[in-house]
N, C-alpha and C positions, 0 to 999 in steps of 0.2 A: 382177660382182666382189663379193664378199662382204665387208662391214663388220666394222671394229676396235669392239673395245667404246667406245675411246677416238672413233672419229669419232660414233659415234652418242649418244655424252654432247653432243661440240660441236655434234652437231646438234641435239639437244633444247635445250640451254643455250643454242645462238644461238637459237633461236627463240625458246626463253621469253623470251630477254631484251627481242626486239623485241616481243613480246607485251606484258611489262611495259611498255617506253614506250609503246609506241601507246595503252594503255588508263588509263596512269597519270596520274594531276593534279598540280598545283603545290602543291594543298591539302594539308594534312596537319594543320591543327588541333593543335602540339603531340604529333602520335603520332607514335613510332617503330618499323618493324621489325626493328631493330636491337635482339638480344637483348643484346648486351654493353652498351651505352647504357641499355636499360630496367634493367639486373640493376644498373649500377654507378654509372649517374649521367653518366658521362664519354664524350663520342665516341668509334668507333672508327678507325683508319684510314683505313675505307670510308665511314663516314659522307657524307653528301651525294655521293656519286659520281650516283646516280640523278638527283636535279635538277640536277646540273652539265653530263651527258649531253642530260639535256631543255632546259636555256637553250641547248648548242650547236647543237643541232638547230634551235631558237630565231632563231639567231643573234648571242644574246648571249654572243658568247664571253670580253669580259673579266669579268663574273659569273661565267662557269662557273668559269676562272681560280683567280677570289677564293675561290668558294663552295668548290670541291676540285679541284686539280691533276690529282691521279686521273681525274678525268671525262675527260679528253685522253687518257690512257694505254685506258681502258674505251672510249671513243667509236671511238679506231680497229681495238683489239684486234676489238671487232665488225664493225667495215666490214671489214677485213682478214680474220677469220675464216671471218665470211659470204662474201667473196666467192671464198678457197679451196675452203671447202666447195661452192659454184656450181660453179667448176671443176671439181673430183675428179668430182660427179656428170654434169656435162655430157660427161665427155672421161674417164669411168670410168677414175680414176687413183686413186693414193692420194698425192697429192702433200701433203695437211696434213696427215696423218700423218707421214711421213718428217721435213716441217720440224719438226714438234714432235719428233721424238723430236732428231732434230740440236740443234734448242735445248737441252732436256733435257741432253743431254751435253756440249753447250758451260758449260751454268752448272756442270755435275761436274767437269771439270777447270780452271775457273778462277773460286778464289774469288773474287775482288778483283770480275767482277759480282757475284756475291751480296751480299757485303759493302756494294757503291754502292746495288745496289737495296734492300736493309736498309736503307739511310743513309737512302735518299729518302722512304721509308715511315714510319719513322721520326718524321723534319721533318715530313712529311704530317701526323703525328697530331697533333705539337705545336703545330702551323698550327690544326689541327681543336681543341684542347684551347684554343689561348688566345683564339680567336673564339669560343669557348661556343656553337660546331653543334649 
């Protein structure tokens, strides 16, 4: 079965991303890779998702909590992705394709998700902005 351009992004992107935790530290010394943080001073949204993900894994889950909410939303988006993407290749389907694009169309005809998940991103950042991330 031949591959969506779209499955072979989520599969490099899941991998990278296990890539990134597996090789990533707690350390950070003050540095950020976060271009919008270094350019402006202030967190972005996503800020601390990555060590929020790593104390879960940890099992310091009310830190990750505190540190970014997000990290729960990122934590299972990869368990779940990953383990679509297992399936499709085991059992040569395209079944994470099809849900994405269904999601996809579900958030086009109703705004009122978009609008909540705006809301929540939103709070996130202000969460992020009044703890100085």
């Amino acid at each position: 079965m031949k591959c969506s351009r779209l499955v072979w992004f989520l599969r490099v992107f899941t991998f990278g991303s296990w890539l990134w935790l597996l090789f990533n530290t707690h350390e950070h010394a003050g540095f950020s890779l976060c271009i919008f943080k270094n350019l402006s001073g202030y967190p972005c949204p996503a800020c601390g998702t990555t060590r929020s993900v790593l104390l879960i894994l940890d099992g310091h889950f009310w830190q990750a909590s505190l540190l970014n909410p997000l990290g729960w939303l990122a934590f299972f988006g990869l368990i779940l992705t990953s383990i679509l993407l297992l399936f499709d290749f085991i059992r040569s389907t395209s079944y994470t394709e099809k849900l994405f694009f269904t999601l996809e169309k579900s958030l086009k005809v109703k705004p009122s998700i978009q609008v909540f998940i705006l809301t929540l991103i939103i709070l996130n950042w202000i969460w992020n902005i009044q703890k100085q991330l």
